[in-house]
TORKOL-4160 file (C-alpha; in steps of 0.2 Angstrom, whole numbers, padded with zeros to 4 digits, m for minus):
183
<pt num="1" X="0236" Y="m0194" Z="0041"/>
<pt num="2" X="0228" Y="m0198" Z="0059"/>
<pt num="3" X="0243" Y="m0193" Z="0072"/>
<pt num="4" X="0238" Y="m0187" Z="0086"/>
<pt num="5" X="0249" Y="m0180" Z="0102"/>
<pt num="6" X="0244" Y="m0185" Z="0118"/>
<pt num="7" X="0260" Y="m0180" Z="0126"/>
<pt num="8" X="0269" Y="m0166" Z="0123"/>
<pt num="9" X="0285" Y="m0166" Z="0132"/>
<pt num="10" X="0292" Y="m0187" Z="0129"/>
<pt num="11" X="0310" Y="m0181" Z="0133"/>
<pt num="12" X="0316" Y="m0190" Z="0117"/>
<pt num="13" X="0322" Y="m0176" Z="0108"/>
<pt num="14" X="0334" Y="m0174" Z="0120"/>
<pt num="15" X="0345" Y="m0182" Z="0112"/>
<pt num="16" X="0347" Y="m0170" Z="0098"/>
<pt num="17" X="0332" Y="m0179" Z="0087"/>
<pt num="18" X="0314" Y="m0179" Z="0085"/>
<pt num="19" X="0303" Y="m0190" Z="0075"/>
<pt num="20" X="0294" Y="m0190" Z="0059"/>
<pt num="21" X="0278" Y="m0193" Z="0056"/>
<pt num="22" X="0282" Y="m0211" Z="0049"/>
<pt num="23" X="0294" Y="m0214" Z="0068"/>
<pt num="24" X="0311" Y="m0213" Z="0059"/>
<pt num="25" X="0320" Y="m0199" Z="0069"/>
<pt num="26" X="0333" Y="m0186" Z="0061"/>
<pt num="27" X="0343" Y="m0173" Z="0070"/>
<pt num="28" X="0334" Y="m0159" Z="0075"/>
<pt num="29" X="0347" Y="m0148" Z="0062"/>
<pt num="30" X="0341" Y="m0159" Z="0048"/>
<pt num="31" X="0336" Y="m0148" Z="0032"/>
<pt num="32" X="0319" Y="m0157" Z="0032"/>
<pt num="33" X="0317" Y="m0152" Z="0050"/>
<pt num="34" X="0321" Y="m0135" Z="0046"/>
<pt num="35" X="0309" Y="m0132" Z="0032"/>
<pt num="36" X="0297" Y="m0140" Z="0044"/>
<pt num="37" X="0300" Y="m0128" Z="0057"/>
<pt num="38" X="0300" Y="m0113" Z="0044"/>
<pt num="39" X="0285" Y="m0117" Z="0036"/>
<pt num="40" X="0279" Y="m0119" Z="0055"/>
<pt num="41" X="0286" Y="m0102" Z="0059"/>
<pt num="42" X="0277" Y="m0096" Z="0043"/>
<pt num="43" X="0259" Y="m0102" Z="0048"/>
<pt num="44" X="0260" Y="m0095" Z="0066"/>
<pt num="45" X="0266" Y="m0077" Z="0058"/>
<pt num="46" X="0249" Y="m0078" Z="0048"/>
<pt num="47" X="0240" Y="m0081" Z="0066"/>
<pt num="48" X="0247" Y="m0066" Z="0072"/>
<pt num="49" X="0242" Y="m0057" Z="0056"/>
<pt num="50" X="0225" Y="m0062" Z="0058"/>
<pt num="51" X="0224" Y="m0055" Z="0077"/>
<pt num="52" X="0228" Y="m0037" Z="0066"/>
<pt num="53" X="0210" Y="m0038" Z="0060"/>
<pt num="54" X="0210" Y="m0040" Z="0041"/>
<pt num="55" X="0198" Y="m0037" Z="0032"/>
<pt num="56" X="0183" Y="m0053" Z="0031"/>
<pt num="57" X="0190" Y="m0058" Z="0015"/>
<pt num="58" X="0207" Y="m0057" Z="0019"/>
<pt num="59" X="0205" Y="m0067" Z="0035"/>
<pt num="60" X="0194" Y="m0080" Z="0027"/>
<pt num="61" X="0208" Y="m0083" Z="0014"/>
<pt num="62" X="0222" Y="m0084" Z="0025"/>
<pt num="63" X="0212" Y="m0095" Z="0038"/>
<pt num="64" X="0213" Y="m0108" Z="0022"/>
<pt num="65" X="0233" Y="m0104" Z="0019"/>
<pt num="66" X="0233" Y="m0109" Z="0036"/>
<pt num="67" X="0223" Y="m0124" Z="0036"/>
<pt num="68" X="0234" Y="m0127" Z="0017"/>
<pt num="69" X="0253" Y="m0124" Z="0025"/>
<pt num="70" X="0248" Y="m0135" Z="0039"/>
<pt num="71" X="0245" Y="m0149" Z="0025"/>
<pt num="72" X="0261" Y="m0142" Z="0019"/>
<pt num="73" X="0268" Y="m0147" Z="0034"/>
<pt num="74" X="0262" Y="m0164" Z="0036"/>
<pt num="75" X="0268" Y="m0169" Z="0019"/>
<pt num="76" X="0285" Y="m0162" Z="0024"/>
<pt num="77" X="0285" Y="m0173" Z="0042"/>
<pt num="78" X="0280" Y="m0187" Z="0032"/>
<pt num="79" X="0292" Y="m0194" Z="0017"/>
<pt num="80" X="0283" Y="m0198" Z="0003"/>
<pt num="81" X="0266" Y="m0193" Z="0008"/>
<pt num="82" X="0258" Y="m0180" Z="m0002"/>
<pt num="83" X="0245" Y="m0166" Z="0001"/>
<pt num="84" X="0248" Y="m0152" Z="m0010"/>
<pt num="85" X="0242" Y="m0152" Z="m0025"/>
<pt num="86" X="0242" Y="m0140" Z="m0042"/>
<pt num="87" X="0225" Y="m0135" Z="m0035"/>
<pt num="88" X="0233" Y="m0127" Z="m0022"/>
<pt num="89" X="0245" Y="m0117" Z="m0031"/>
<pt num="90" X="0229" Y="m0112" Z="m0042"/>
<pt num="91" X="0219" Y="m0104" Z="m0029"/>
<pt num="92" X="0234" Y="m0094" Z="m0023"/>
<pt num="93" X="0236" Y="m0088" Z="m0042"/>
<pt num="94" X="0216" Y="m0083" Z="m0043"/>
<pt num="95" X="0219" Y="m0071" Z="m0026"/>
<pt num="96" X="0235" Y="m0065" Z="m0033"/>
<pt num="97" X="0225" Y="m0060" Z="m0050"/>
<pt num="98" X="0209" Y="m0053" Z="m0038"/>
<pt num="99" X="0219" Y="m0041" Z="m0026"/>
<pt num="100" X="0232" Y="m0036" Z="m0038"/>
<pt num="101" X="0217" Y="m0032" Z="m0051"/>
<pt num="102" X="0214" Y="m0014" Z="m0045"/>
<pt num="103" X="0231" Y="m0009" Z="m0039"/>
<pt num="104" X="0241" Y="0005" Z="m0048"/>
<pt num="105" X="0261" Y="0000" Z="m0056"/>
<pt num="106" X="0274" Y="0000" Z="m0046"/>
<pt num="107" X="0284" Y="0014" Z="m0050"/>
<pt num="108" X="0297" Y="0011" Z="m0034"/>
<pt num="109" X="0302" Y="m0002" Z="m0023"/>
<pt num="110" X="0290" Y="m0002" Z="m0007"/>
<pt num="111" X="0297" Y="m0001" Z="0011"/>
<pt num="112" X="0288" Y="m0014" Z="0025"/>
<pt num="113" X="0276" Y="m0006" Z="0035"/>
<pt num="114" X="0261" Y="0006" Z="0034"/>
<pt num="115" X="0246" Y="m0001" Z="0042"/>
<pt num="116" X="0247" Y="m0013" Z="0054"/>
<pt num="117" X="0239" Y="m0029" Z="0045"/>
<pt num="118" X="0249" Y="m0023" Z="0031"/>
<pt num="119" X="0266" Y="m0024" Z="0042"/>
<pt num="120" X="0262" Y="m0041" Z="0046"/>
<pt num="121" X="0257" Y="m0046" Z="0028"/>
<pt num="122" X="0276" Y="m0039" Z="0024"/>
<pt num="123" X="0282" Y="m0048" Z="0040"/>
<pt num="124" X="0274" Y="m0066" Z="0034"/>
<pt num="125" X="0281" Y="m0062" Z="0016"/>
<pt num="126" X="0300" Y="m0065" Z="0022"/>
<pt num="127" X="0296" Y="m0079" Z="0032"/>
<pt num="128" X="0288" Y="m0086" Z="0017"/>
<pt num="129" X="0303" Y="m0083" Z="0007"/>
<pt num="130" X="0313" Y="m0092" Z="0021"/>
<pt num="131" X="0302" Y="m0107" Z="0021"/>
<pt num="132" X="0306" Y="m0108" Z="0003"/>
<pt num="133" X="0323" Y="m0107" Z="0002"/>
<pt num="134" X="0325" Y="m0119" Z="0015"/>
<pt num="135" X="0313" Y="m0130" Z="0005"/>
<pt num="136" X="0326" Y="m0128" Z="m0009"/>
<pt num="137" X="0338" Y="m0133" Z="0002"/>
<pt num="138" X="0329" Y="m0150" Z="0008"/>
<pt num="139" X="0324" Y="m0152" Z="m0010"/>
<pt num="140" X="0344" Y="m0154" Z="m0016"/>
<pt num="141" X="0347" Y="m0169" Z="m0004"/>
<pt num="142" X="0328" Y="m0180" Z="m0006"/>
<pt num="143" X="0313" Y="m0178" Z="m0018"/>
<pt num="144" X="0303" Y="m0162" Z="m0014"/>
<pt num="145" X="0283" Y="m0163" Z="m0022"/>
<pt num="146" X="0284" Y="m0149" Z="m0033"/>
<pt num="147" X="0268" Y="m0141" Z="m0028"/>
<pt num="148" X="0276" Y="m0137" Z="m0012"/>
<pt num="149" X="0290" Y="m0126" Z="m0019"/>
<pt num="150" X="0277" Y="m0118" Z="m0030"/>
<pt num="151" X="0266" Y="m0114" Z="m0016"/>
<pt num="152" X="0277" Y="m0106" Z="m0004"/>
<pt num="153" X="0283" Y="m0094" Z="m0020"/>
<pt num="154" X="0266" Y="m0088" Z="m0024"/>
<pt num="155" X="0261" Y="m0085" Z="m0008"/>
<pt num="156" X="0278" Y="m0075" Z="m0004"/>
<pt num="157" X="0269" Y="m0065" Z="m0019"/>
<pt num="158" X="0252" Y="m0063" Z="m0015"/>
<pt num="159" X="0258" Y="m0058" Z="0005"/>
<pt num="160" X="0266" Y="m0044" Z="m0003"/>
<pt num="161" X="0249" Y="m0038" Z="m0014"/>
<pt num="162" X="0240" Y="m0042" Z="0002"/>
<pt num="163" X="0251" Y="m0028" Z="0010"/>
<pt num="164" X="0247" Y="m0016" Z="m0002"/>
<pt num="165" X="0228" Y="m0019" Z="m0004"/>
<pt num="166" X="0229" Y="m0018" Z="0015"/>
<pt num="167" X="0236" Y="m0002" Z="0016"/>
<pt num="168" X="0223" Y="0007" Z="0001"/>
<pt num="169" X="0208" Y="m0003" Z="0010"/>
<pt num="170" X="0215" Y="0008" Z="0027"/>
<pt num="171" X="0218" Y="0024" Z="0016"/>
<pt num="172" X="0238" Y="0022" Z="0017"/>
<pt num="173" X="0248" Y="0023" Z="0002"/>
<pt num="174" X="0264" Y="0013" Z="0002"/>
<pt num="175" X="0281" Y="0017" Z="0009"/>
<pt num="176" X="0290" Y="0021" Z="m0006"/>
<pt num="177" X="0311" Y="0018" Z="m0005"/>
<pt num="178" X="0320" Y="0034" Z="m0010"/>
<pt num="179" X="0334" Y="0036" Z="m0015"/>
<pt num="180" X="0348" Y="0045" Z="m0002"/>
<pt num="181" X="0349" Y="0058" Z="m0016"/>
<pt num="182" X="0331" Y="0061" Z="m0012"/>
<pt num="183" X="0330" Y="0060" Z="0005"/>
């Protein structure tokens, strides 16, 4: 894949379409242009999760989700082409393993929040799960690589360990729900 952009603003979408990356054009409300833009909403949240300083080994991991989900991307500009792979899906397993190694059960559901690079990791986890389920939804009208789907899921999953081992690395403990009774 070697498109480049050299003009930003071509006044062709205002017709209601934009192009993919093989020059047909679909409207803009089209269910591949909306998982593109979700899973383009999804990299740029991780972005601003980085600028809440995570720690070194969190930032180098999701500086490589970033790099993967904008290969995600590309495969889901360009019909047919493919750049995720089960190796993807793998290395998202192996961090989910590593991080969730030393945290305690879940005894109750956990609220969004506590530290700030934690709020964002909860923040990009629903944006995740938006990208896949609008990835589901492209993937009932045209053929979807199935690593894709796979990807978007587990790293839905490992945002939301991330939070957690965010917030015992700051010396938070998670925002347990309780019930109204409790309250």
């Amino acid at each position: 894949m070697s498109i480049r952009v050299s003009i930003v603003s071509t006044r062709t979408g205002d017709d209601g379409t934009t192009g993919l990356g093989d020059k047909t054009r679909v409207p803009k409300d089209a269910p591949r242009i909306a998982a593109l833009g979700d899973v383009d909403e999804l990299n740029s949240a991780i972005g601003l999760w980085r600028s809440a300083a995570p720690p070194a080994e969190v930032d180098a991991l999701l500086d490589r989700i970033q790099h993967d989900l904008f290969d995600l991307g590309g495969e889901l500009c360009i019909p047919g082409w493919t750049a995720m792979r089960d190796e993807h899906v793998l290395r998202l397993d192996e961090a989910l393993a590593h991080y969730n190694a030393d945290l305690g059960p879940l005894r109750e559901f956990i609220l969004p929040g506590g530290c700030p690079a934690a709020a964002h990791a909860h923040m990009v986890r629903t944006i995740a799960r938006r990208a896949e389920r609008s990835v589901v939804a492209l993937s009932r009208q045209e053929t979807v690589n199935p690593p894709v789907l796979r990807y978007l899921n587990r790293l839905s999953d490992l945002c939301f360990v991330l939070a957690r081992f965010l917030n015992r690395a700051a010396g938070m403990r998670d925002i347990l729900w309780e019930r109204d009774d409790q309250r």
